[in-house]
C-alpha positions in Angstrom: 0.0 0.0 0.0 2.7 2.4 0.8 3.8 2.1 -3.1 0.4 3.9 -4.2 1.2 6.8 -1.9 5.2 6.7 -3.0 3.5 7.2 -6.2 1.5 10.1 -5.5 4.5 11.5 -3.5 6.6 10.7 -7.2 3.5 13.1 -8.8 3.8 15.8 -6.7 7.6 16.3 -7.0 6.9 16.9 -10.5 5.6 20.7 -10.2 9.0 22.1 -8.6 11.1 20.5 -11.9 8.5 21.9 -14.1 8.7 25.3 -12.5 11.9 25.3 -12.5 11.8 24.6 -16.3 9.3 27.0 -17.3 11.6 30.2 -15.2 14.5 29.3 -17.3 12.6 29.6 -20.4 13.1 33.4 -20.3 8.8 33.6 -21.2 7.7 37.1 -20.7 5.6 37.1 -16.6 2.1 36.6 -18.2 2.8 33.5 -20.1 4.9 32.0 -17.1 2.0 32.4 -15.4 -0.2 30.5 -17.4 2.1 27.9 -17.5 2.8 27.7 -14.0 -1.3 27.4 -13.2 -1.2 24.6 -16.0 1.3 22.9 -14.7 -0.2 22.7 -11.1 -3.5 21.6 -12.4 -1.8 18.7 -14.5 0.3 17.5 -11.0 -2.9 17.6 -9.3 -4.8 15.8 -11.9 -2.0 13.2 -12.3 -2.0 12.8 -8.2 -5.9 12.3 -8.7 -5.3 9.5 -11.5 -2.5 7.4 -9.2 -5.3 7.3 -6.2 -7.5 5.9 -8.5 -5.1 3.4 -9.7 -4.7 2.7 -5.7 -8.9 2.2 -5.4 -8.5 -0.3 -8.4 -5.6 -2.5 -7.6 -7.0 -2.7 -3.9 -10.3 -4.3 -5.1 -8.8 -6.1 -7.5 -6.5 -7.8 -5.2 -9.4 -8.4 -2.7 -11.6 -10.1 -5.0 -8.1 -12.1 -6.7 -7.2 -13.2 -2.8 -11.0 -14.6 -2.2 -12.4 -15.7 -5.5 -15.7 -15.1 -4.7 -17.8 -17.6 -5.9 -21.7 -17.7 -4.2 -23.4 -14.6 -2.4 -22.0 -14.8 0.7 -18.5 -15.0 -0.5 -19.3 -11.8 -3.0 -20.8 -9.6 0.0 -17.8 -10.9 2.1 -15.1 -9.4 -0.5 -17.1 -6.6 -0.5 -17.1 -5.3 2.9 -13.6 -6.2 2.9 -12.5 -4.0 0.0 -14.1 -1.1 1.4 -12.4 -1.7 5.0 -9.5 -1.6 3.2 -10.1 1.5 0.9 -11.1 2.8 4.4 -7.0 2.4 6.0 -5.6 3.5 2.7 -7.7 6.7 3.0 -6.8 6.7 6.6 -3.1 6.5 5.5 -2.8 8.6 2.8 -4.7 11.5 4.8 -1.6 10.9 7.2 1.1 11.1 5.2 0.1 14.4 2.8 -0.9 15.7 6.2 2.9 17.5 6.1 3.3 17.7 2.7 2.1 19.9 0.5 -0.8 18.2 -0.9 -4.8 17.5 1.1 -6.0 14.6 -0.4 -10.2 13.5 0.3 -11.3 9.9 -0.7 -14.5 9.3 -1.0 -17.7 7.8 -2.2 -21.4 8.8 -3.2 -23.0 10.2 -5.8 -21.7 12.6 -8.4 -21.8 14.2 -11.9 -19.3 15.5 -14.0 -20.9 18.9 -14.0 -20.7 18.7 -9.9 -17.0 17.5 -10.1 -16.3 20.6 -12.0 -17.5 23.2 -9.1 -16.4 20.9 -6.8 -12.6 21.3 -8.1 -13.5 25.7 -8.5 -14.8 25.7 -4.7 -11.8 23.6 -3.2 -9.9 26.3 -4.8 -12.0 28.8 -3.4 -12.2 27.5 0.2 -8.4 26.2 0.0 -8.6 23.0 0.7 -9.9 19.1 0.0 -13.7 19.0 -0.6 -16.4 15.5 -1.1 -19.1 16.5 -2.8 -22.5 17.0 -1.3 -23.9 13.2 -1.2 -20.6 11.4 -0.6 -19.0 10.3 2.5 -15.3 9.4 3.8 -14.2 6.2 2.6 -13.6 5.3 6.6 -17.7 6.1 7.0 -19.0 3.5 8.8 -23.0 2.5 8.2 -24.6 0.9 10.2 -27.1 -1.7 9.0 -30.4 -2.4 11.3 -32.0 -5.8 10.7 -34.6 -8.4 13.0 -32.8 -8.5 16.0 -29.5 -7.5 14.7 -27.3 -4.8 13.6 -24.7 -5.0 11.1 -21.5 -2.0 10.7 -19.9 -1.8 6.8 -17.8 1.1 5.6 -19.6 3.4 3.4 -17.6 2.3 0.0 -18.8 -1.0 0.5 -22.0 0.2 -1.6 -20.2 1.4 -4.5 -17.5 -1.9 -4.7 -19.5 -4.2 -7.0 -17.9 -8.0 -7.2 -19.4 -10.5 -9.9 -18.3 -14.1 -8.7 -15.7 -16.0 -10.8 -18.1 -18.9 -11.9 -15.1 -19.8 -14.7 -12.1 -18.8 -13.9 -12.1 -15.7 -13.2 -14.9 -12.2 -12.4 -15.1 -8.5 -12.4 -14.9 -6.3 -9.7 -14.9 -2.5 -9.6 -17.6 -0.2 -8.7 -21.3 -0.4 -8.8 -24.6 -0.2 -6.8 -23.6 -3.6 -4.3 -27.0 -2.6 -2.2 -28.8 -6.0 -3.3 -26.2 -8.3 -1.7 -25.3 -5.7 1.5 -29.0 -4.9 2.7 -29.6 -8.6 3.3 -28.5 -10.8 6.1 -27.2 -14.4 5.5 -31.0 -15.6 6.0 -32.4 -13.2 3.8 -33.5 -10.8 6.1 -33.7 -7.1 4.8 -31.2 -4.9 6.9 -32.0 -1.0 6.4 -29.5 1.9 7.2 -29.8 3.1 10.1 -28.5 7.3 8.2 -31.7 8.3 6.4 -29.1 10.1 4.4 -27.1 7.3 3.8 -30.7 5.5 2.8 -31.5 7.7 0.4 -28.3 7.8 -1.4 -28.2 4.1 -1.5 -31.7 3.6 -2.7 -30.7 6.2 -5.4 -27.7 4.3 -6.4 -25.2 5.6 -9.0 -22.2 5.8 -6.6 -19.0 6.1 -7.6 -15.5 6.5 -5.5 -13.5 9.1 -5.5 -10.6 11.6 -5.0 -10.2 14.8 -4.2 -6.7 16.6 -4.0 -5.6 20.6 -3.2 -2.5 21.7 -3.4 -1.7 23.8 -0.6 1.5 25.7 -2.7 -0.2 26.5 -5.6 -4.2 26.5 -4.9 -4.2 24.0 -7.7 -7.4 21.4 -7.3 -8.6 18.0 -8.6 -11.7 15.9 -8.3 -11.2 12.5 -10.1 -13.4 9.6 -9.7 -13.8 5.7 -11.0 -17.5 5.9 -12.4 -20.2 3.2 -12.1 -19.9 0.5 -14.5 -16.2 0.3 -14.7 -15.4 -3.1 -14.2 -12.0 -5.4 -13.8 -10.8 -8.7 -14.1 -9.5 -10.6 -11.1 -8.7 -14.2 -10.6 
C-alpha cells in the first residue's frame, strides 16, 4: 500500500522541476504564469489518477485473494474491500498531512458537472472537498436488521464484485445494495442514516478523490465511475 502513496508522493515532485523549467525559459511574466497554473492543475490531476489506480488495484487484489464464488462470498469481498479502501484513505490523509498536498477519498453520488465546481470551490475555500452526497471512505454504516445490527464502511455500496463462476470475475464499482441490505438468512437490513438510505436507494455511486494543493491553490476531483469493471482471478 505504501507504493500507491510513494507514487503520489513521485506526482507531486513533478511541479517544482516543471517550475523550474518554465523560469529558465526566459517567457515574458504573463505566459509563465499561465504555464505555472497549467502545470499545477496537471500535477494535481496526475495525483488524482495514481489514487484511482490505488482504489482499483485494492479491489482487485481483494476479489483475486478470495475468488468469490456464491453470495456470501461476494458480499464478504465486499465489505472487505471497502475496509480496506477505508485504512488506505486513513493513510494517505496521514502522510500528505505535512506535505504539500490534502487529499479527500471518497464515495457517493456525483456528476461531472458537480465535479467541475467541486474542483473551482476547493480552490476557493483552499482545501480538500467531497461532494454533497458522498461520505469518507472510513464512514462506517450501520445496518439495522430483525434483532441484529450490522456495521460496513460506506464504499462498500459502490465496490461491485461478480463471482468468478469460470475462472475468473469483475470487480470495480457499482450499486452492491442487493447483496449488502440482506443478512445471511435473507432478512432485509436498512441503514440506520436516512441520508445514507437515500443515497443508496438512489444508487449511481461512484469513488473518488479529491486533491488541493496547498502551494499553488491547484485542485482535482477524479473519480472511477459506475460500471467500470475489472478482471480478477
Amino acid at each position: 500500500m505504501r507504493a500507491f502513496v510513494s507514487a503520489l508522493l513521485v506526482a507531486a515532485l513533478l511541479l517544482p522541476l516543471l517550475a523550474f523549467i518554465s523560469s529558465q525559459a526566459e517567457l515574458k511574466a504573463d505566459e509563465g504564469a499561465m504555464l505555472s497554473r497549467a502545470f499545477a492543475a496537471g500535477a494535481s490531476r496526475n495525483a488524482g489518477e495514481t489514487g484511482l489506480l490505488a482504489v482499483k488495484e485494492i479491489i482487485r487484489q481483494t476479489t483475486t485473494e478470495r475468488m468469490p464464488r456464491d453470495a456470501r462470498s461476494v458480499k464478504e469481498s465486499e465489505v472487505e474491500a471497502a475496509r480496506r479502501l477505508a485504512l488506505f484513505e486513513e493513510f494517505s490523509e496521514a502522510e500528505f498531512g505535512a506535505e504539500r498536498w490534502q487529499v479527500d477519498m471518497w464515495c457517493g453520488r456525483i456528476s461531472s458537472s458537480e465535479a467541475r465546481e467541486l474542483a473551482r470551490e476547493m480552490t476557493h475555500q483552499g482545501k480538500a472537498l467531497k461532494c454533497v452526497q458522498c461520505w469518507d471512505a472510513g464512514k462506517k454504516v450501520v445496518l439495522v436488521g430483525r434483532g441484529k445490527t450490522v456495521e460496513v464502511n460506506a464504499c462498500a455500496f459502490a465496490i461491485l464484485v461478480e463471482p468468478a463462476l469460470v475462472g475468473s470475475g469483475r470487480a470495480g464499482v457499482g450499486n452492491s445494495a442487493l447483496s449488502l441490505l440482506y443478512d445471511e438468512d435473507g432478512g432485509a437490513l436498512v441503514p440506520a442514516d436516512a441520508e445514507v438510505a437515500e443515497a443508496i436507494a438512489a444508487g449511481g455511486w461512484a469513488i473518488g478523490v479529491s486533491v488541493y494543493d496547498k502551494n499553488t491553490g491547484a485542485a482535482s476531483v477524479r473519480y472511477v465511475a459506475p460500471g467500470e469493471m475489472e478482471k480478477y482471478g
